[in-house]
Chimera marker file (.cmm) of the C-alpha trace (Angstrom):
<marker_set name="trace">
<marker id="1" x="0.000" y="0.000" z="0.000" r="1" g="1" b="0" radius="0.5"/>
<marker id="2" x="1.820" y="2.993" z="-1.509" r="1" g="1" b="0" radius="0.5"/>
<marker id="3" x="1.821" y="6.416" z="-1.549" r="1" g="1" b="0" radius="0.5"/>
<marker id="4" x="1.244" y="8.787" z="-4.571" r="1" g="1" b="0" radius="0.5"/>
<marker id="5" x="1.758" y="12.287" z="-5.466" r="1" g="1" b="0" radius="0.5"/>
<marker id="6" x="-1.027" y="13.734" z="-7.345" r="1" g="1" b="0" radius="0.5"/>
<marker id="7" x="-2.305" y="17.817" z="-8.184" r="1" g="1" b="0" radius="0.5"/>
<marker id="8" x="-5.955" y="19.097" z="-7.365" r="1" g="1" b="0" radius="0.5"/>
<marker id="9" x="-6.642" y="21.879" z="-9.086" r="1" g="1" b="0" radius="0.5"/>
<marker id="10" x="-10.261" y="23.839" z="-8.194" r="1" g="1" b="0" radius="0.5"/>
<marker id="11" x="-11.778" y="26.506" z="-10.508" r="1" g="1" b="0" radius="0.5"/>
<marker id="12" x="-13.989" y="29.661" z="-9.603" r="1" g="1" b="0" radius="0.5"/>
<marker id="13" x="-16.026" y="29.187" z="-6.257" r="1" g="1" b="0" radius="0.5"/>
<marker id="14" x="-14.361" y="25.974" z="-6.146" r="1" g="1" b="0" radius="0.5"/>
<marker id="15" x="-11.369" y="27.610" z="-4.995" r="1" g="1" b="0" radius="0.5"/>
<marker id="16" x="-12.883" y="28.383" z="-1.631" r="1" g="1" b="0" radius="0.5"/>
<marker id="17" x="-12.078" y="24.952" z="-0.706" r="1" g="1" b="0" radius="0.5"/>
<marker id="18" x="-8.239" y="25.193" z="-1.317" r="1" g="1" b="0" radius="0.5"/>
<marker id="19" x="-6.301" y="26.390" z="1.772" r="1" g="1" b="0" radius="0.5"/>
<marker id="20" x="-4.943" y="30.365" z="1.439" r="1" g="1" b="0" radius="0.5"/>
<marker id="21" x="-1.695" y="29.858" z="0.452" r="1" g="1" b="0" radius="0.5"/>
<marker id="22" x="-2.839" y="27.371" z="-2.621" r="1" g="1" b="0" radius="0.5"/>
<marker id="23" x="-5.918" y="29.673" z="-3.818" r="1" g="1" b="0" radius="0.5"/>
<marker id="24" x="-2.911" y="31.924" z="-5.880" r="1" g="1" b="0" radius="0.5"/>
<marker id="25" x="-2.528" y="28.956" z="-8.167" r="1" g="1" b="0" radius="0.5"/>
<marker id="26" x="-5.861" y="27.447" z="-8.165" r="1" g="1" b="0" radius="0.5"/>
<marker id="27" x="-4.391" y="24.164" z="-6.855" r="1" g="1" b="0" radius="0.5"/>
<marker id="28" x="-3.022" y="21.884" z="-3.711" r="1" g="1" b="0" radius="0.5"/>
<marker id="29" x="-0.458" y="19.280" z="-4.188" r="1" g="1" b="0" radius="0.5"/>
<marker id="30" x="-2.281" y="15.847" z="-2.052" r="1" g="1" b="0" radius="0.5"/>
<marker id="31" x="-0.433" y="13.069" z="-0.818" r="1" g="1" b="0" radius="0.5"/>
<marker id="32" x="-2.787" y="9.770" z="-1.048" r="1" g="1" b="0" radius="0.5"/>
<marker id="33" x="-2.708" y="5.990" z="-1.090" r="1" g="1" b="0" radius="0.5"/>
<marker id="34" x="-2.061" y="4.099" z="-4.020" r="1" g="1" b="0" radius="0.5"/>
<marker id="35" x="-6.005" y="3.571" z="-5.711" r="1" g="1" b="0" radius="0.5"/>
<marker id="36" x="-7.339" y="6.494" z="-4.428" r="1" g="1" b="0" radius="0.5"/>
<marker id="37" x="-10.465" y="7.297" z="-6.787" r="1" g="1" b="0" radius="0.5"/>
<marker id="38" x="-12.055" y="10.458" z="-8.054" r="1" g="1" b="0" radius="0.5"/>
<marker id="39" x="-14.772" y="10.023" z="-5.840" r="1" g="1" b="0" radius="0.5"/>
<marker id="40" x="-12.559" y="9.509" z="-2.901" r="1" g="1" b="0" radius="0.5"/>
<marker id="41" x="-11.141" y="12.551" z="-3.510" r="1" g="1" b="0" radius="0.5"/>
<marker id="42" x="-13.951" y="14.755" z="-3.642" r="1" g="1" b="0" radius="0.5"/>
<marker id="43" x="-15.414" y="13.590" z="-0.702" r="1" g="1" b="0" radius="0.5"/>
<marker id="44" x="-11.839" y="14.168" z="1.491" r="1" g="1" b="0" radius="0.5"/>
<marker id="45" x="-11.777" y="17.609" z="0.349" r="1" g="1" b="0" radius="0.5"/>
<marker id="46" x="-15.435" y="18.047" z="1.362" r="1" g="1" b="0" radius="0.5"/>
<marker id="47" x="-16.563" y="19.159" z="-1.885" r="1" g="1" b="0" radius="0.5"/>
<marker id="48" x="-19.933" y="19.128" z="-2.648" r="1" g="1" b="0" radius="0.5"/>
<marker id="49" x="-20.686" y="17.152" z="-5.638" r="1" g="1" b="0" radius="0.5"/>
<marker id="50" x="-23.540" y="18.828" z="-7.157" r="1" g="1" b="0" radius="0.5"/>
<marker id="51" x="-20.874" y="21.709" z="-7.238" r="1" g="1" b="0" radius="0.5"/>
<marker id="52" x="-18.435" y="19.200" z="-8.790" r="1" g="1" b="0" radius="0.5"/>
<marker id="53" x="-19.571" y="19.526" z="-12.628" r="1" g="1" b="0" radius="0.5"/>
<marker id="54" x="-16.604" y="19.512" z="-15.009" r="1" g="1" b="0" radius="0.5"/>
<marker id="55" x="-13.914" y="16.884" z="-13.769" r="1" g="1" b="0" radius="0.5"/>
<marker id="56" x="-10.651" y="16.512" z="-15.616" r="1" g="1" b="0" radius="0.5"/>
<marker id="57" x="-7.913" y="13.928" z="-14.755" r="1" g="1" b="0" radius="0.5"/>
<marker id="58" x="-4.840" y="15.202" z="-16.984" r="1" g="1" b="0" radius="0.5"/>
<marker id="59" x="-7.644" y="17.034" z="-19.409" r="1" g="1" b="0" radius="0.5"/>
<marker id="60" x="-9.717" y="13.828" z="-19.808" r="1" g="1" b="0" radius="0.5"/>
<marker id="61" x="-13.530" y="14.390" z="-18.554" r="1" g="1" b="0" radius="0.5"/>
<marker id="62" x="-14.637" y="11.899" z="-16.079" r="1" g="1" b="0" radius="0.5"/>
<marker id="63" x="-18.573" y="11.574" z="-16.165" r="1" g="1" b="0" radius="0.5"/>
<marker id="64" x="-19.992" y="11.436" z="-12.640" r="1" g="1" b="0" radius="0.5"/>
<marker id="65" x="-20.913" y="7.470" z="-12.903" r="1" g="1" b="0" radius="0.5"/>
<marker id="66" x="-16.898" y="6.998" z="-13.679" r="1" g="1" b="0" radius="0.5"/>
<marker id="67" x="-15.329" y="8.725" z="-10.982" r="1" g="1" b="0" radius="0.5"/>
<marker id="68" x="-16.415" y="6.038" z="-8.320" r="1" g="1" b="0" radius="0.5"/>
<marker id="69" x="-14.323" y="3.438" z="-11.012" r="1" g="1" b="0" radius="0.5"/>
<marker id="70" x="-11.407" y="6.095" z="-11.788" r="1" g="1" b="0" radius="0.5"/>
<marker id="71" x="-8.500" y="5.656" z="-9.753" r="1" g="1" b="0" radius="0.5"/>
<marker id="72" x="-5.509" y="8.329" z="-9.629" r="1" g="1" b="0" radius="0.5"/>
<marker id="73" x="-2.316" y="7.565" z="-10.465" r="1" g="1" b="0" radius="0.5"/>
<marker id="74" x="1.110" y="9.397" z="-9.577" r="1" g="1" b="0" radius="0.5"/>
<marker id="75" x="1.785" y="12.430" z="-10.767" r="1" g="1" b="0" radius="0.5"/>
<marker id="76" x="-2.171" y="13.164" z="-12.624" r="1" g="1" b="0" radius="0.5"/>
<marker id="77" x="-3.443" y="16.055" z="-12.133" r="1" g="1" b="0" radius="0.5"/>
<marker id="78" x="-7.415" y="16.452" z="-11.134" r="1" g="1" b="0" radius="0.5"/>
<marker id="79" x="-9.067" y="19.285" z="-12.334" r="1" g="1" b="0" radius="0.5"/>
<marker id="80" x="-12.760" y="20.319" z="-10.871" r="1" g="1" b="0" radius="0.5"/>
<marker id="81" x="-15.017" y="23.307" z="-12.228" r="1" g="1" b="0" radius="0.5"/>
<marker id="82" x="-18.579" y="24.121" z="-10.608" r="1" g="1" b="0" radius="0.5"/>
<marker id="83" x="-21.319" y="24.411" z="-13.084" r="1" g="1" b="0" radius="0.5"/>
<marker id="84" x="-21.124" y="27.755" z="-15.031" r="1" g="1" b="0" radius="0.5"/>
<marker id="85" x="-24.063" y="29.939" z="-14.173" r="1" g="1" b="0" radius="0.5"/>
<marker id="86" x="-24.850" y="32.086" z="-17.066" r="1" g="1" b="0" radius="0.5"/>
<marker id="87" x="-26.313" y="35.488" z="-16.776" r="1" g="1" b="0" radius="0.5"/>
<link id1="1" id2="2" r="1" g="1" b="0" radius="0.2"/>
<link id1="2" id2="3" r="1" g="1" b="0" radius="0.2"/>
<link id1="3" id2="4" r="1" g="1" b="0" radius="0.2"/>
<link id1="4" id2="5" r="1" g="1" b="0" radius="0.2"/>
<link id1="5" id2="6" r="1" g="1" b="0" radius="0.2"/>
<link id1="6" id2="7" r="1" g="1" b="0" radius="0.2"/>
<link id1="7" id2="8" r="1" g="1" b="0" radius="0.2"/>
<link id1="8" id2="9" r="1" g="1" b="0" radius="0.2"/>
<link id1="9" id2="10" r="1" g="1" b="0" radius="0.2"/>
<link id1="10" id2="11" r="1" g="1" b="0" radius="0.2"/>
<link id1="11" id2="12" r="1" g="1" b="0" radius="0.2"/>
<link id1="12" id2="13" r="1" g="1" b="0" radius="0.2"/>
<link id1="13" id2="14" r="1" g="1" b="0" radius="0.2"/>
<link id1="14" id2="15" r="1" g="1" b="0" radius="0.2"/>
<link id1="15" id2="16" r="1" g="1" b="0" radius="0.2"/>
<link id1="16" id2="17" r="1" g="1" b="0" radius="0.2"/>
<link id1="17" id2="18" r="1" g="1" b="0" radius="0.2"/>
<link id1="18" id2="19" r="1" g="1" b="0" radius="0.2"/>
<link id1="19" id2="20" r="1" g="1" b="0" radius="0.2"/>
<link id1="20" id2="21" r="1" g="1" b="0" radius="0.2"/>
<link id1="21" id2="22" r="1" g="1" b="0" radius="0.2"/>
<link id1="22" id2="23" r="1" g="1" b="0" radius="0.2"/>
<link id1="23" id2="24" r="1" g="1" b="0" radius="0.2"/>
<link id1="24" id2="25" r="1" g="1" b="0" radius="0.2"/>
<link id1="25" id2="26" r="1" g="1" b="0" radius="0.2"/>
<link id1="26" id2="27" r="1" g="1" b="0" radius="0.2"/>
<link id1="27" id2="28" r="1" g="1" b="0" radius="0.2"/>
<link id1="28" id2="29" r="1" g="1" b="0" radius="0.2"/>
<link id1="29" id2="30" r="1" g="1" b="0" radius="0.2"/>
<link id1="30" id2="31" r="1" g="1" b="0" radius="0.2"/>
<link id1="31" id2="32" r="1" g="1" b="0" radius="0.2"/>
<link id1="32" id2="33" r="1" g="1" b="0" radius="0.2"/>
<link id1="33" id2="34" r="1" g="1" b="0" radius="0.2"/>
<link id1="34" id2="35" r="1" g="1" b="0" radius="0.2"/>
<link id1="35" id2="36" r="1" g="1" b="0" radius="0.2"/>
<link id1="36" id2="37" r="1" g="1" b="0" radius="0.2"/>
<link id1="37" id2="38" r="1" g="1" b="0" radius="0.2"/>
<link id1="38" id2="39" r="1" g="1" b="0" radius="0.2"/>
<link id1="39" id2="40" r="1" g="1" b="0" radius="0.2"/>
<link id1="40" id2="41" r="1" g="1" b="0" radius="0.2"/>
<link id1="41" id2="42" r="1" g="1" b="0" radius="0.2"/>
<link id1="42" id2="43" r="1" g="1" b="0" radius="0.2"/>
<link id1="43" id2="44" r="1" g="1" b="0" radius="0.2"/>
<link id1="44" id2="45" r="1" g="1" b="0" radius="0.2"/>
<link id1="45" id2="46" r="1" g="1" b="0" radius="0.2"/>
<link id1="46" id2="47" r="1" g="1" b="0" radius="0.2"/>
<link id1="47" id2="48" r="1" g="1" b="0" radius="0.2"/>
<link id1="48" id2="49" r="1" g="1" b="0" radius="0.2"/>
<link id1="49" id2="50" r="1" g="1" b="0" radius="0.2"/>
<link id1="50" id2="51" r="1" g="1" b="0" radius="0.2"/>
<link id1="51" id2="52" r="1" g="1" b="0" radius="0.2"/>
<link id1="52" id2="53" r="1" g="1" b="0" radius="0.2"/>
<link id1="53" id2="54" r="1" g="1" b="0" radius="0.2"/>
<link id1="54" id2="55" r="1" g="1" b="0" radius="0.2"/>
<link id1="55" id2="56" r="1" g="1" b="0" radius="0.2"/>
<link id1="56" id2="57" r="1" g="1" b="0" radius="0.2"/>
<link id1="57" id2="58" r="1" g="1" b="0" radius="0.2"/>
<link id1="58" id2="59" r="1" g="1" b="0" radius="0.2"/>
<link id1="59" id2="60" r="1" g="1" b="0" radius="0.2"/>
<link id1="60" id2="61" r="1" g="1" b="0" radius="0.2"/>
<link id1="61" id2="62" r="1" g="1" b="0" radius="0.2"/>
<link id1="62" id2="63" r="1" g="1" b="0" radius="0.2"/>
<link id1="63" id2="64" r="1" g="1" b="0" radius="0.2"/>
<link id1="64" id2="65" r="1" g="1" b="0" radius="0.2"/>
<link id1="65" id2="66" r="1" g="1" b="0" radius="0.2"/>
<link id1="66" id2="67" r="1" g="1" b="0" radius="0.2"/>
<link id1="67" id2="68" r="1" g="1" b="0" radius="0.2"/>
<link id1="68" id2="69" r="1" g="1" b="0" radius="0.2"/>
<link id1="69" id2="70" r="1" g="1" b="0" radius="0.2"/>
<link id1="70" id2="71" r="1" g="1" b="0" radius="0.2"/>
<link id1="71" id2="72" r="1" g="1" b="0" radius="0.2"/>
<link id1="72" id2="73" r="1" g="1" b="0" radius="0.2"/>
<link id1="73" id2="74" r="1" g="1" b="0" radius="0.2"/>
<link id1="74" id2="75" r="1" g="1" b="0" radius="0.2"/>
<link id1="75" id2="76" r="1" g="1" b="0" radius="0.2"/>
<link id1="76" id2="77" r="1" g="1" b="0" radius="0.2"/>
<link id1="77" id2="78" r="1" g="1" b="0" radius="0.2"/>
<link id1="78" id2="79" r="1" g="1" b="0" radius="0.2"/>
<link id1="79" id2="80" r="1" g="1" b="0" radius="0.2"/>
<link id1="80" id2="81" r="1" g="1" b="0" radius="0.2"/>
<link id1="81" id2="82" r="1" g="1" b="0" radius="0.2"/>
<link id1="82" id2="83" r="1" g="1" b="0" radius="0.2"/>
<link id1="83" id2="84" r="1" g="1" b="0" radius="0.2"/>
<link id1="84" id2="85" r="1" g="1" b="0" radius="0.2"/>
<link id1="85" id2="86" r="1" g="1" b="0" radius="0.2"/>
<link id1="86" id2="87" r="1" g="1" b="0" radius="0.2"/>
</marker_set>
């Protein structure tokens, strides 16, 4: 059981979630264990998923029935934008 680097980057009122010193550059480096999923993630960082709309893993959209399935590897980088209200 391993340990894996991977990025978590958070767009627009998304970026509320990231610590201060991360919101700068939109993203938070996280340490995790080997498997983690996209799911996984998004529930650690207490991110509500109706608010989790547009995920990327290394610019590849992951519909919301996948990201129970998709599992992180090192190095990937997770991308999350809310929905985009128009107006």
């Amino acid at each position: 059981e391993g340990c894996m680097k991977v990025t978590l980057k958070l767009y627009a009122s998304l970026s509320d979630y990231l610590p201060d010193a991360a919101r700068k550059k939109n993203a938070i480096e996280l340490e995790l264990a080997t498997g983690t999923t996209v799911a996984q993630v998004i529930e650690r960082q207490n991110l509500p998923a109706k608010m989790c709309h547009l995920v990327l893993v290394d610019g590849i959209y992951i519909a919301p029935e996948g990201r129970e399935q998709r599992a992180l590897a090192e190095g990937e980088t997770l991308a999350i934008w809310p929905p985009i209200a128009g107006g």
